[in-house]
C-alpha atoms as one frame of an Amber mdcrd trajectory, in Angstrom:
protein
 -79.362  65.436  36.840 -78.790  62.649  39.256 -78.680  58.852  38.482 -81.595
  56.630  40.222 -79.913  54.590  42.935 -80.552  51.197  44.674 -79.469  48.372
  46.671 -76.735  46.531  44.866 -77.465  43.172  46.961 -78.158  40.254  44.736
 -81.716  40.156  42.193 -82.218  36.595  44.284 -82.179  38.144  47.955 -83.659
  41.035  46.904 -86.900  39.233  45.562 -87.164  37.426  48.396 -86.854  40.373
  50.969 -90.209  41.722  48.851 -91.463  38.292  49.065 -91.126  37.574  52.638
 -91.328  41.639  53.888 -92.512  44.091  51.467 -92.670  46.897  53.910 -89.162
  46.532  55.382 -88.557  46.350  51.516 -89.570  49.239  51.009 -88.807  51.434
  53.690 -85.425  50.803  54.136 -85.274  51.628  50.233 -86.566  55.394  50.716
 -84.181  56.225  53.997 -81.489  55.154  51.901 -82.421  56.338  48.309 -85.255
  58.614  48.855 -88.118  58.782  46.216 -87.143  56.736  43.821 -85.024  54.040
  43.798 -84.047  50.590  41.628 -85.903  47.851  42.160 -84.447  44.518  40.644
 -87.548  42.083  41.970 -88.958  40.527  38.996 -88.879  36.934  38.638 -89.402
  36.537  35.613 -86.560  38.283  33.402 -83.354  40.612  34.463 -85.354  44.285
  33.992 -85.276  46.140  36.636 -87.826  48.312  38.037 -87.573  51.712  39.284
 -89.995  52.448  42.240 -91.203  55.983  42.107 -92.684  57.387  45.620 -93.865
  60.973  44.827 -97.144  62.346  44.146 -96.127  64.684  41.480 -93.727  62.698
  39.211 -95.991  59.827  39.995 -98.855  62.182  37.888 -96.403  62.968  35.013
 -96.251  59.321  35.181 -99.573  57.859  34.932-101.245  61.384  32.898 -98.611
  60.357  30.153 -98.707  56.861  29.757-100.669  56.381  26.385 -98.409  58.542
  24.962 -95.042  58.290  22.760 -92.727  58.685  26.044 -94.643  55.927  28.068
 -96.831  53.412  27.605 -98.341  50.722  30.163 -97.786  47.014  28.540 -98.845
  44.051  30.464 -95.797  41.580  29.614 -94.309  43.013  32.957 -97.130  41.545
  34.784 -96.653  37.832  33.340 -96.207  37.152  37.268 -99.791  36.575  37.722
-100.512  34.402  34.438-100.169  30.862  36.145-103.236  32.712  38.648-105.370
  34.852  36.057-104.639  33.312  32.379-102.605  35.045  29.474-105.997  36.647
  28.134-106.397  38.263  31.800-106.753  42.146  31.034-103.769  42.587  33.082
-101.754  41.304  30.895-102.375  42.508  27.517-101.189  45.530  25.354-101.851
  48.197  23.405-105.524  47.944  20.965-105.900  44.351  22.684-105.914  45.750
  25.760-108.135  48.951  25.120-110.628  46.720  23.156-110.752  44.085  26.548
-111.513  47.209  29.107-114.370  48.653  27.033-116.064  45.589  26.565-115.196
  44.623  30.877-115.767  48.361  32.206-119.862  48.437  31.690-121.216  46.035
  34.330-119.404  47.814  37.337-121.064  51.959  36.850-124.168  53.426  37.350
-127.700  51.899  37.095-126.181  48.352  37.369-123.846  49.352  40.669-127.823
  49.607  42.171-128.584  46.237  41.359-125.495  44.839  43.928-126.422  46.947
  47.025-129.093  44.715  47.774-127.235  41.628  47.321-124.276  42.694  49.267
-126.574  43.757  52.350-128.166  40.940  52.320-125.289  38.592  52.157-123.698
  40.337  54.970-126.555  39.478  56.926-126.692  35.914  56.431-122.679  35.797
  57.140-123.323  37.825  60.523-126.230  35.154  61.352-124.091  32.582  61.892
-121.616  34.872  64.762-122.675  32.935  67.552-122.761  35.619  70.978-119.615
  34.802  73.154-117.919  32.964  69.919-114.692  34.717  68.867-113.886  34.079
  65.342-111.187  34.978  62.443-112.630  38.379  60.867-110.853  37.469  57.646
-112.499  33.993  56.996-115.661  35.420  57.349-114.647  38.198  55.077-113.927
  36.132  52.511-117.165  34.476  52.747-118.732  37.914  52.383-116.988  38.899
  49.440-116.805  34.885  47.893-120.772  35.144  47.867-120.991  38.370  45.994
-118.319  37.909  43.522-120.292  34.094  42.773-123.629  35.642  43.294-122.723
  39.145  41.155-120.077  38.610  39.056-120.949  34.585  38.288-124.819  34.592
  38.422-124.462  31.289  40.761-126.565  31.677  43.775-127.127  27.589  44.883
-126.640  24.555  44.149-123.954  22.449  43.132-121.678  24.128  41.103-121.790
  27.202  43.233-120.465  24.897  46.178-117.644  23.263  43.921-116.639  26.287
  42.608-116.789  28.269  45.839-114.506  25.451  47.654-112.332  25.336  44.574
-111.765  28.803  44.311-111.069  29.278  47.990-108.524  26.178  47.751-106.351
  28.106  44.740-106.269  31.551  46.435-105.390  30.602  49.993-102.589  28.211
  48.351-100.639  31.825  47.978-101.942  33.395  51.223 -98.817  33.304  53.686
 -95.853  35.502  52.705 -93.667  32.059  52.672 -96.759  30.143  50.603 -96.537
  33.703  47.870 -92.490  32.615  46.928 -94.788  30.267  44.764 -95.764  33.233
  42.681 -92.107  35.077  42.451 -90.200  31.948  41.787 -92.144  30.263  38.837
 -89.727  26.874  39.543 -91.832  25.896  42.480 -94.731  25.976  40.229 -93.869
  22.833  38.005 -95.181  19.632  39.077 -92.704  17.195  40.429 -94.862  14.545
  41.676 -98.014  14.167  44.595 -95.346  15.723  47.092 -94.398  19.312  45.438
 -96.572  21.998  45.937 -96.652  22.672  42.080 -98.803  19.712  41.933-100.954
  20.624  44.006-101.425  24.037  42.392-102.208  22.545  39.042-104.446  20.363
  40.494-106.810  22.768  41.959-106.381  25.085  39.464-107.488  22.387  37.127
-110.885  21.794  38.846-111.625  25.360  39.145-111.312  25.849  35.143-113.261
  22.988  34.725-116.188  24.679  36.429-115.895  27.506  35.226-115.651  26.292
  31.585-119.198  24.142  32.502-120.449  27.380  33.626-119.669  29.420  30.200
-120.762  26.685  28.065-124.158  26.186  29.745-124.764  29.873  30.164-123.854
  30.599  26.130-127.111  28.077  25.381-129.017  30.154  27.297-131.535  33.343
  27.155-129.685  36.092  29.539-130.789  39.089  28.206-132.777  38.918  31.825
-129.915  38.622  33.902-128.020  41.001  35.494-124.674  39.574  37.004-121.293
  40.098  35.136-121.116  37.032  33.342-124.214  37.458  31.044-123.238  40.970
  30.442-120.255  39.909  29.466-121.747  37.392  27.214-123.666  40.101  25.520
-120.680  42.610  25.210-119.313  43.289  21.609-117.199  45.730  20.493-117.175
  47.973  17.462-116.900  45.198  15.168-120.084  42.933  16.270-117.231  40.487
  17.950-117.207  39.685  21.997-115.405  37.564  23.993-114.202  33.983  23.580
-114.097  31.274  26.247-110.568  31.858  27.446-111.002  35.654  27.609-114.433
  35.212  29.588-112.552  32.649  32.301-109.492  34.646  32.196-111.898  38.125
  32.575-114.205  36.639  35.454-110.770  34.592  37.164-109.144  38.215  37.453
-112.224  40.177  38.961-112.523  37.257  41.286-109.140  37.725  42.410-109.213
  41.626  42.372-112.512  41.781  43.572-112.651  39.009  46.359-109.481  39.330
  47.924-108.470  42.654  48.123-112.005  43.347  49.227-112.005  40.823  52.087
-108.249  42.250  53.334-109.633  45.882  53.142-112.927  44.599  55.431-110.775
  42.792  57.822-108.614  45.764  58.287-111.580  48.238  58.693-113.201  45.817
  61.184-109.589  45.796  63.506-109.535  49.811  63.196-113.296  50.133  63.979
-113.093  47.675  67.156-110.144  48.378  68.511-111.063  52.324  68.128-113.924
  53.137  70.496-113.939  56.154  69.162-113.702  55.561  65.368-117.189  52.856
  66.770-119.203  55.443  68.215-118.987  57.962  66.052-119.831  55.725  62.944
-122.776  54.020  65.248-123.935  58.037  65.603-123.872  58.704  61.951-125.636
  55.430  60.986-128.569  56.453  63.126-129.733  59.455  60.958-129.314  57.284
  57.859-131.959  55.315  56.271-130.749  51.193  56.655-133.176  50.870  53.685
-131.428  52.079  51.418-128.078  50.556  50.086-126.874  53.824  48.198-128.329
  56.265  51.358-125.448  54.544  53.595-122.593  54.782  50.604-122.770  58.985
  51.042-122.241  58.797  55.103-119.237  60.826  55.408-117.467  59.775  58.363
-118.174  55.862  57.329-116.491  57.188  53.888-113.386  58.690  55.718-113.112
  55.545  57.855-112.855  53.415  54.298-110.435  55.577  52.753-108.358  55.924
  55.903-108.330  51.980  56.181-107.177  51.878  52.419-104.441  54.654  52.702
-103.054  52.996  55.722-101.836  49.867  54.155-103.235  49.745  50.610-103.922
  46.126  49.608-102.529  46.664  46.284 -98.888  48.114  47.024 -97.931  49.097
  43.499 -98.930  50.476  40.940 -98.863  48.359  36.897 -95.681  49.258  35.951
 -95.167  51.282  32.806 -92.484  51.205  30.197 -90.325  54.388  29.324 -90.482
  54.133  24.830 -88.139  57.124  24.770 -85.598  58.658  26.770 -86.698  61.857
  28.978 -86.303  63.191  32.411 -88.318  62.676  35.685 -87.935  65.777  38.657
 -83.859  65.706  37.844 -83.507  61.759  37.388 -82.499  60.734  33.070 -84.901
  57.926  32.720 -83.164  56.116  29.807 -85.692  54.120  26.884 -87.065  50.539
  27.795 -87.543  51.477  31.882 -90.293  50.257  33.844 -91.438  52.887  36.239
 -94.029  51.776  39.321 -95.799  53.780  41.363 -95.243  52.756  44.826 -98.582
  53.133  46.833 -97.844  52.364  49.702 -94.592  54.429  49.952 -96.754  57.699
  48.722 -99.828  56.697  51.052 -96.699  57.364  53.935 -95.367  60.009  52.549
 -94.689  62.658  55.423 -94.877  65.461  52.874 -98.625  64.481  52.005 -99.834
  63.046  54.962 -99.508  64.402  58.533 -98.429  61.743  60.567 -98.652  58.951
  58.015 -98.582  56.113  60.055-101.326  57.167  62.884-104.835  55.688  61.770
-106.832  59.418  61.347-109.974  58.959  59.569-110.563  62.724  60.150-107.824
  63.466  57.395-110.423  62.521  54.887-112.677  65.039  56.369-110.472  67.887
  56.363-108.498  67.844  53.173-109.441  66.405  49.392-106.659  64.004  48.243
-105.354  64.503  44.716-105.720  61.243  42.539-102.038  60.736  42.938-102.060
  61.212  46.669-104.150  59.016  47.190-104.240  56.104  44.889-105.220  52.896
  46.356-107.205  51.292  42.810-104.151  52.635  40.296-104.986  55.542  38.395
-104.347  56.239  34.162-105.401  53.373  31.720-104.905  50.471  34.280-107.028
  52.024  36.851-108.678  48.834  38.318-111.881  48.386  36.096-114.352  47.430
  39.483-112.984  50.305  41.797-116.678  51.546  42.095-117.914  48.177  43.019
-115.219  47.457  45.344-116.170  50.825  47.288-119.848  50.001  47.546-118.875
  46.959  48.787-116.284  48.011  51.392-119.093  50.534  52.596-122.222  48.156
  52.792-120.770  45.416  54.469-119.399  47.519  57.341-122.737  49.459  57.376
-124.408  46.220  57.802-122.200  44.894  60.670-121.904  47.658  62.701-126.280
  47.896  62.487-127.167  44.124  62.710-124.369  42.839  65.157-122.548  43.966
  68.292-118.877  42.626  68.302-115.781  43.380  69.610-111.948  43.030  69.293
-110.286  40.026  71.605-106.815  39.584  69.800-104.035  39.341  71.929-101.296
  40.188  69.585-100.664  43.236  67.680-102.237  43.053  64.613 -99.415  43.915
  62.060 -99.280  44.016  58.068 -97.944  40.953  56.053 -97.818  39.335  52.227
-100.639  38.014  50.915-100.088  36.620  47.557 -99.194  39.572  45.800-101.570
  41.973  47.852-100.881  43.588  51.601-102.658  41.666  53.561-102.803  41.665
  58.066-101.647  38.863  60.640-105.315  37.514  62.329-107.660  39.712  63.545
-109.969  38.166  66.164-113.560  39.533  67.113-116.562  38.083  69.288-120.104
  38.828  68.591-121.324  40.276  72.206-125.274  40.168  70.573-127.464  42.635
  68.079-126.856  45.916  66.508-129.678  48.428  66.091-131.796  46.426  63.808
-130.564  42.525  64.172
């Protein structure tokens, strides 16, 4: 058996080389150590984390990880409680946690998924109004108005009026406080959280942060008076859930519950549009033969343009590229066993490095050449390609997310003509915790097939 290796250069520098450049991080880990390798980048206590980057130890990993040998606690992921709340599913444990994902995972599957096509298409439209022809504009900032307006309009029930514009400037305010990869050291080194005064940035952060529970907390209190059996956005569901014993979620659970699908389902959505929309229009290629397949589909109907298989491929090609989320949760070793020759000793936190496996020249031909076509030719295994997490932390509104990434695109590419006019490279960067891409620039050049 052979000892896991790593870089032995301080826990300080080391978190802030995967603050500042995750990818270098990370790379220059695997030419030196190869598939798995120490990882000493958590800001929060001296553990160290051991990055696994292989398909099949990464399945032993996440098949067994309700069992005695591993289990998948969420005090490892205290990084994002100052973001989500301490009652965010991410970080609980155990029955806690298993009783907070049944009562969260019902809104985002079958007959309900239906009910958000509509929305999403028609929110894309309204968005793609306002691309003046001959304007060039920031891909991501519309993005995020996309995917802001269907996670208030969905997930929140708020379609107009005022507290739908306070909490939509609000929430923008908080998230884009973390979205440079200098602005995220705010989220690996806690100190720069505390408030100091009107100058430090901690103040700041508790200040918005303030005014977006605020809302929020109106929002629950109003909407608990209230007859929702009607409604069909997350919220009242939520409202309604109980679990086996009659009981459902309190206030801080429901803002902590809705604050984390906001973040997982706004963000990470918005980076994985703004990446697709850079491959798409700098690829005149990848454009014409998704403008070919969209012409035999029905615009219609939402769900008809979700089953286009090359617009599929082009989706999962943009996510395998540079997966927003980079890791996986990590999960805790209770006992001592061994992992593909390497002792993994009791008390280790193991993480599935996405990214790392999403490149992994064994799996992928040419891993870092955008190929859509891969998709086409080959079916992934669940541990090949991973970009939502797999085993019991699998990321509850994967199914929404993927309806999402589909419609919007659908709805661009058939109600506006645009096309890329960056000058620079577009290359991969920190955002927050997430992958995220340097600007992408487009112009509207006029109507699609039916604008």
């Amino acid at each position: 058996m052979s000892t896991i290796q790593g870089s032995t250069t301080p826990r300080a520098i080391q978190t802030m080389q995967w603050a500042l450049n995750p990818i270098g991080y990370m790379e220059t880990n695997r030419r030196r150590y190869g598939d798995f390798f120490t990882a000493p980048i958590s800001p929060l206590s001296d553990d160290s984390f051991v990055f696994v980057n292989h398909p099949e130890a990464l399945q032993y990993i996440l098949t067994h990880d309700s069992t005695p040998e591993l289990s998948a606690p969420g005090e490892p992921n205290r990084i994002v409680e100052p973001l989500l709340g301490s009652r965010s599913l991410i970080l609980l444990s155990g029955a806690d946690h298993r009783r907070h994902r049944k009562l969260v995972m019902p809104p985002f599957h079958g007959e309900r998924l239906k009910v958000y096509g509509e929305l999403i298409c028609n929110i894309t439209k309204e968005v793609a109004a306002t691309w003046q022809p001959g304007v060039s504009f920031v891909a991501r900032q519309s993005m995020q108005t996309i995917t802001m307006r269907v996670i208030l309009q969905a997930v929140f029930g708020l379609a107009q009026g005022e507290r739908y514009e306070q909490l939509q400037v609000s929430l923008t305010q908080r998230l884009d406080m973390v979205s440079s990869p200098l602005a995220s050291l705010l989220l690996f080194f806690p100190f720069l959280q505390k408030d100091l005064g009107t100058w430090s940035p901690g103040h700041r952060v508790q200040q918005v942060s303030g005014e977006c529970d605020r809302i929020i907390y109106d929002e629950i209190r109003e909407r608990r008076t209230q007859d929702n059996s009607h409604r069909t956005d997350v919220l009242s569901l939520l409202l309604a859930a109980r679990d086996d014993q009659g009981e459902g979620l309190d206030d801080v659970s429901l803002r902590d519950e809705l604050m984390t699908l906001l973040v997982a389902g706004h963000e990470t959505t918005a980076t994985a549009l703004t990446w697709a929309l850079y491959w798409i229009y700098s690829r005149p290629d990848i454009y014409q033969r998704l403008m070919e397949e969209l012409k035999s589909c029905d615009a219609s109907d939402p769900l008809a343009m979700t089953r286009l298989p090359y617009l599929n491929a082009v989706c999962n090609e943009t996510l395998r590229i540079y997966p927003v989320a980079m890791l996986t949760f990590p999960r805790q070793a209770d006992q001592d066993f061994e992992l593909q020759g390497h002792p993994i000793a009791a008390g280790t936190y193991l993480m599935g490095c996405i990214y790392l496996i999403h490149q992994h020249p064994e799996v992928y031909q040419h891993p870092q050449e955008f190929n859509p076509d891969r998709f086409l030719e080959k079916t992934y295994s669940p541990y090949e390609f991973i970009p939502f997490g797999n085993g019991v932390r699998r990321c509850v509104g994967s199914a929404l997310a993927q309806m999402e990434l589909n419609l919007v695109l659908a709805t661009i590419l058939l109600t506006r003509s645009l096309e890329f006019v960056g000058k620079q490279p577009v290359r991969p960067q920190r955002r927050g915790l997430t992958l995220g891409s340097s600007p992408v620039m487009l112009q509207c050049s006029g109507y699609g097939a039916i604008g």
